[in-house]
C-alpha positions, 0 to 999 in steps of 0.5 A: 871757794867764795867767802863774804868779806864782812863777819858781823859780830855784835858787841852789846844789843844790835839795832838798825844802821840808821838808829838813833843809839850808839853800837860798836860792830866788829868788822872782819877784813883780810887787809886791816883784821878785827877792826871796830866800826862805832856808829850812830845813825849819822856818822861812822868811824872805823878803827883798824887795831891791827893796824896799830888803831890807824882810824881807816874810816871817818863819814857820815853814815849817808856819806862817802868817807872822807878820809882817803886809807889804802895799804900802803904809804898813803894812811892815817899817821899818827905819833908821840912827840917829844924834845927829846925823841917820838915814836910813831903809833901807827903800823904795829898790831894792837890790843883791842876793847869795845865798850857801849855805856851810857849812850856812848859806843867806843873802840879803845886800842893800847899800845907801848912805845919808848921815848927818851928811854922812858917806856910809856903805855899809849891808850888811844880811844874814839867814840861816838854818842846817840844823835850827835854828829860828831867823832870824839877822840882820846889819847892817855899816856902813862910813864912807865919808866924812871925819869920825867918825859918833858914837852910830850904832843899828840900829833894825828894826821888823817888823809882827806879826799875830794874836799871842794871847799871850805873856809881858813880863818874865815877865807873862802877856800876851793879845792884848786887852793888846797893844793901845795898849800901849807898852814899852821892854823888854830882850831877855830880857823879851819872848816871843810866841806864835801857839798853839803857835808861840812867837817871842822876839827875840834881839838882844844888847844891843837893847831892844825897843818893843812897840806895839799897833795895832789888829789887828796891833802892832810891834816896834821892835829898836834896837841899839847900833852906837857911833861909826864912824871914816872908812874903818872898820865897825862891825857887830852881829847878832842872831835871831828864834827862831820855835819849837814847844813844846820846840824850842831854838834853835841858837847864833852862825853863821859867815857865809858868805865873800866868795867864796861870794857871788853877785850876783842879776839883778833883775826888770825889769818896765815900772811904766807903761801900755803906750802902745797902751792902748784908748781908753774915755771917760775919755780923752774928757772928762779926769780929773776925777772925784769920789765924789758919790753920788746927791744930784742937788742937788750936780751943779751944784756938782760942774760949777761944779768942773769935774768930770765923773766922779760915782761913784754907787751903785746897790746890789743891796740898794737896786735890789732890796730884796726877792726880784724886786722890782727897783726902778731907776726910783729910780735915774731921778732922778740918771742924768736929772741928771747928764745935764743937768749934762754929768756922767758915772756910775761906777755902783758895784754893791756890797751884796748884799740880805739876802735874798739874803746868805750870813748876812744881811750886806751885806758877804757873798757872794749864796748865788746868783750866778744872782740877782746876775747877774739884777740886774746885767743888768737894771740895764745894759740899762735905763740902756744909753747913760746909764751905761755904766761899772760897777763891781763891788764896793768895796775886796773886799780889807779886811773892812770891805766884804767877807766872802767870800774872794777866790776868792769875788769872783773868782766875783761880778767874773766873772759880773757882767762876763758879766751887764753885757755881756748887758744892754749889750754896749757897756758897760764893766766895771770891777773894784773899786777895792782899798784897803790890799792891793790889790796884792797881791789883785790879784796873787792875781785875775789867778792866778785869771783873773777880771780877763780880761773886765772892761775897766778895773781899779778901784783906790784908791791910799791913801798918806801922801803923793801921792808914795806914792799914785804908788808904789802906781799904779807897783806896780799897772802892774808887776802888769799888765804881769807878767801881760800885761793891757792894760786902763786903770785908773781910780782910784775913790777916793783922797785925804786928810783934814785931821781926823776921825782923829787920826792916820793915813797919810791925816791931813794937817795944814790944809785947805791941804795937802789942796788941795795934795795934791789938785792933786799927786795928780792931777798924778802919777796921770794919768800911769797913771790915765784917770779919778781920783775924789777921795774925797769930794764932800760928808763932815761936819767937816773930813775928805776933802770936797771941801766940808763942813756949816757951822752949817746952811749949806755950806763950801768947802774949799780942795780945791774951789778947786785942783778948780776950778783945775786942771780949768780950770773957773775959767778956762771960766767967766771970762766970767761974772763974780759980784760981791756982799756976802761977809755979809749980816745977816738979823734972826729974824722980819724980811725982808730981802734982798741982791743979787748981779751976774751978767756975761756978757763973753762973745759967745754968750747963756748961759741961767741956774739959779741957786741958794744950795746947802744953802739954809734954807728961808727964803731965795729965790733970783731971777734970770733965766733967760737972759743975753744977750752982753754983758748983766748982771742982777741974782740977789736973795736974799730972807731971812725968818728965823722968830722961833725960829730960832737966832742964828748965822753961815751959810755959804752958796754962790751958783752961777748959770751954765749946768748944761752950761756955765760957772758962777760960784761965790759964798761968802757969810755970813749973820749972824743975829740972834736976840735972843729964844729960839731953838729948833732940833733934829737926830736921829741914829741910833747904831751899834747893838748886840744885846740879850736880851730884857729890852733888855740890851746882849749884844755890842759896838758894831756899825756899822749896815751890819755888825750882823745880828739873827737872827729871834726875836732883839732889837737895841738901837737908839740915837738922839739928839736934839740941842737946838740952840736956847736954850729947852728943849722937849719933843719928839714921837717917831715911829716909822715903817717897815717894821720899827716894827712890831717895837718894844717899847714905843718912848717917845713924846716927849722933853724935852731942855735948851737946847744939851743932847742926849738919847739915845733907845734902843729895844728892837727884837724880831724875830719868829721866823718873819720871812724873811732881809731889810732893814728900815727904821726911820726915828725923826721928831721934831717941836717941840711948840711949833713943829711946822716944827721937825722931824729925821729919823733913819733906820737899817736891820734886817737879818735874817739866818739 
């Protein structure tokens, strides 16, 4: 079923966009309802009542718009504020008005909100008049309480995008001078511009907080509103003059009279699944799902956890690195694991080849559908009744995984559904999970019809909190249900991180919160979600894992836990019992071991795998392969550390149980003692950089999967080599791969400190007449005093035109 997006129903008489009189228009939208669009030939406002009257559009009408609105955290806010308390406006449902009199069009919004204990009514109006370029605003307040509300401001913060310049207080300013830039400035300080389109703030007696962000940057407006006795209002205006080069603005208007008002009927669309959904697997095994990649020695990890869901990928530009060398025998070792583990694949199709890439990038749209189509077919008919989900693409809605257009990914979700069904007609094809405008992109998908054939619809509803990730999922219904697709979601990515970032919608304080949040968003998002896939299984430092590295062992993040908890796994897994030491002390050079008792209460013999996770390589696991009812036997450890090896507490995790059963899950430390040197080393690779041809830096910092060289260009690659041992040492470097060839004069070794780190960087020439195309470098460095001691560090070229 297709419907258009916009239903236009005209409050007073109709006339021309360019027109010289004022109109209100009403705007129907599955993601902010009935909103009201005031225009008069130059310049455009949008009000979103819906949305508690956030202004979601403010431009010329011959313009882009200027403030930046998506559904989530990044929206116009506005807000009441006294000593006393405040209370935002925005983010609630709203009674609407329209009114055109006397030359004026506005949009009026009424709201009630309790400061000090004091109930006041919020009326909040914008307008525009006949020829004037300018948006005006108001606000009036009325208590309706008992008891005075002293010092009451009127604070409004739009989010503006792609400003490149301006003036404060008469300085010139440039877009790179915005950002991380916070001022306090009054009204006749502040002037922006978007090339010929300038737009200054008028608001009488406000002053202004300009604060850069990234790719966009707000401006907060606080107006003096002054105490407010019971039973009196208290009110203040202002305007936006959004013009072109020599146009002025117009002066105060009279707005419209009460009776020339007219109530506006909300849009009424069902924010839930329909009950009569189809049924897919996800509502055969549970929700449980988690991003876990291919690394098949976290499966029993993710069982013992009670997951069942493993979003994996099998990329085009891994499955098919060069033109018809389509290697999915690669993929064999983790789809046979996962079953044996009783897990379910999500594969995640994303990644077009170099070869195959617009402009080399992994990120671009195929310059052949054809070859896409070809891949994915081949890929659905080989793994047919061992993956039978597959998801087409990763969050195409934000640059950071997708240069094409959106009309670009409609092309690729379609041919990829048609390519899948050829190879398995059984298969399901889900479109790929959005991230921050994901609404909003797929408002524009549906317009397109590319979301008819797919069968389930991805989604990745980030918020601040779990309650604005179940304000997301409620937005998406209304978009399926506005445009009649009946399809289930499945909920791909979502969850929190409690560091790495140091602010963020997705920061949250402790690891206890991120458990807490974990058991609410699964608790409020099933109820529109079969399937939900906390993101990640496994991420370094204290971020979204699930569980994280721990000074060369492995920790389990209190996420895990509520997992375990609320999947029921703890509770399948009672009849086996696992009981030992929470440390253990090993000393360099010595063996020694530790013993552990595995229980079986239960009435049916239980066969046994039992192994430490992230284990270091002098360390065994022993244990028996089966146990019988009501038997219990021993799991022993057995620990040899080498001489050299660093003295330091690791964490480790025992896991014993069934791999399509019930399995027992045991932390532990091991302390060791080290009373000698110690040597141990790490190597990482750096984001790189193009350079010239005597390896100077030409460009900025580039993420590995983003950056592309031309042929007969040069790359500067980074790498660092990380000396976590107490004795100095000079390691031996090595360079391998397909694109090692291609390095000019690479050094050979390299001496670093005890507890120091050494950059190694190397001068990359890519010969001219190379093909378009992926390269590996993979730099190995060895202890030339213990050659045991090895890293690895890998990166990719790639080639473009």
């Amino acid at each position: 079923m297709h419907r258009a997006l916009v239903v236009l129903a005209t409050v007073g008489a109709l006339g021309a966009w360019a027109a010289a009189g004022a109109e209100v228009r009403l705007i129907d939208d599955p993601v902010v309802g009935r909103s009201g669009l005031v225009t008069n030939g130059l310049v455009v406002a949008e009000v979103a009542p819906r949305l508690g009257g956030r202004l979601i559009r403010l431009q010329r009408a011959d313009g882009d718009r200027l403030i930046r609105w998506t559904a989530d955290w990044n929206q116009t806010k506005e807000g009441l504020y006294a000593p006393a308390g405040g209370a935002w406006l925005s983010g609630r449902p709203a009674d609407a008005w329209t009114a055109e009199a006397g030359g004026v069009a506005a949009v009026r919004w009424r709201q009630k909100v309790t400061i000090a204990g004091q109930a006041l009514t919020v009326t909040r109006e914008i307008a525009v008049t006949s020829g004037d370029p300018t948006v005006h605003a108001r606000v009036l307040v009325r208590n309706d309480g008992d008891a005075t509300v002293g010092g009451l401001q009127w604070a409004i913060t739009p989010h503006f995008s792609g400003c490149d310049g301006g003036t404060i207080g008469g300085e010139a300013l440039d877009r790179t001078a915005l950002i991380d830039r916070e001022t306090d400035l009054t009204a006749q300080d502040l002037l922006l511009r978007w090339g010929e389109i300038a737009l200054r703030p008028d608001f009488p007696a406000a002053h202004y907080q300009l604060r850069g962000e990234g790719f966009m940057f707000r401006v907060t407006h606080t107006v003096p509103l002054g105490d407010v006795a019971p039973g009196e209002t208290v009110s203040a205006e202002g305007a936006w003059v959004i013009a072109a080069d020599g146009e002025r603005a117009g002066g105060a208007i009279e707005w419209p009279a009460e009776d020339a008002w007219r109530a506006v009927a909300p849009l009424r669309i069902a924010d839930s699944p329909p009950a009569d959904l189809p049924r897919t697997p996800g509502t055969e095994v549970g929700p449980w799902g988690v991003c876990g990649g291919m690394a098949t020695e976290d499966y029993l990890l993710w069982r013992a956890a009670g997951i069942r869901w493993v979003r994996a990928s099998f990329g085009w530009s891994t499955g098919e690195p060069e033109p018809g060398a389509i290697d999915l025998e690669q993929f064999e070792p983790a789809v046979a694991s996962a079953q044996a583990h009783g897990l379910r694949l999500i594969g995640l199709i994303a990644g077009t080849p170099s070869w195959a890439s617009t402009d080399g990038s992994r990120l671009s749209p195929p310059r052949d559908l054809g070859q896409f189509a070809n891949y994915v077919e081949r890929l659905a008919r080989h793994f047919r009744g061992r993956v039978d989900v597959w998801e087409i693409w990763n969050e195409p809605d934000i640059g950071q995984f997708w240069r094409g257009s959106v009309e670009d990914y409609a092309a690729l979700l379609t041919t990829a559904c048609r390519a899948a069904k050829r190879g398995n007609p059984g298969c399901r094809v889900m479109s790929a999970g959005m991230d921050g405008g994901g609404e909003r992109y797929l408002v524009t998908l549906a317009e397109l019809g590319a979301l008819e054939e797919c069968d389930l619809i991805g989604f990745h509803p980030y918020a601040g909190d779990p309650r604005g990730a179940e304000t997301r999922m409620r937005d998406l219904w209304r978009v399926l249900n506005f445009y009649g697709l009946r399809k289930p979601v499945w909920v791909t990515e979502v969850g929190w991180q409690s560091g790495g970032w140091s602010t963020g919608p997705g920061v949250v304080a402790s690891e206890a919160i991120k458990a807490r949040y974990l058991r609410d968003s699964y608790r409020r998002l099933s109820r529109y979600a079969e399937v939900i896939c906390w993101y990640v299984g496994r991420e370094p430092g204290r971020m979204y894992g699930l569980v994280r590295p721990g000074d060369g062992g492995l920790v389990l993040n209190d996420a895990y836990f509520a997992m375990r908890e609320i999947s029921g796994a703890g509770q399948s897994a009672a009849k086996l019992a696992l009981s030992g030491l929470d440390e253990v002390a090993a000393r360099a050079g010595e063996s020694t071991s530790a013993r552990w008792t595995i229980a079986n209460t239960g009435d049916e013999p239980i066969p046994l795998v039992a192994q430490v996770r992230d284990a270091p390589g002098w360390l065994e696991v022993q244990a028996p392969e089966s146990l019988p009812a009501g038997a219990s036997a021993e799991v022993l450890l057995s620990m040899e550390p080498p001489g050299y090896v660093p003295a330091r507490e690791v964490p480790l995790v025992l896991l014993a149980g069934a791999v399509d059963g019930p399995v027992a899950v045991a932390s532990f430390t091991v302390n060791v003692h080290n009373e000698g040197g110690s040597l141990a080393v790490r190597a990482v690779a750096r984001w790189p950089v193009n350079a010239t041809a005597d390896g100077a830096q030409d460009g900025a910092w580039t993420p590995a999967n983003q950056l592309v060289t031309a042929p007969g260009g040069f790359r500067r690659q980074p790498f660092v080599v990380c000396n976590d041992g107490t004795m100095a040492e000079t390691f031996a470097l090595e360079f391998t791969g397909s694109a090692a060839e291609w390095l000019v004069e690479p050094p050979a070794e390299t001496s670093v400190a005890p507890g120091q780190e050494q950059w190694v960087s190397v001068l990359i020439a890519v010969p001219a007449d190379v093909p378009q195309g992926s390269r590996e470098l993979t730099m190995t460095v060895t202890s030339q005093t213990y050659p045991e001691v090895v890293a690895t560090a890998a990166t990719t070229i790639m080639v473009g035109q």
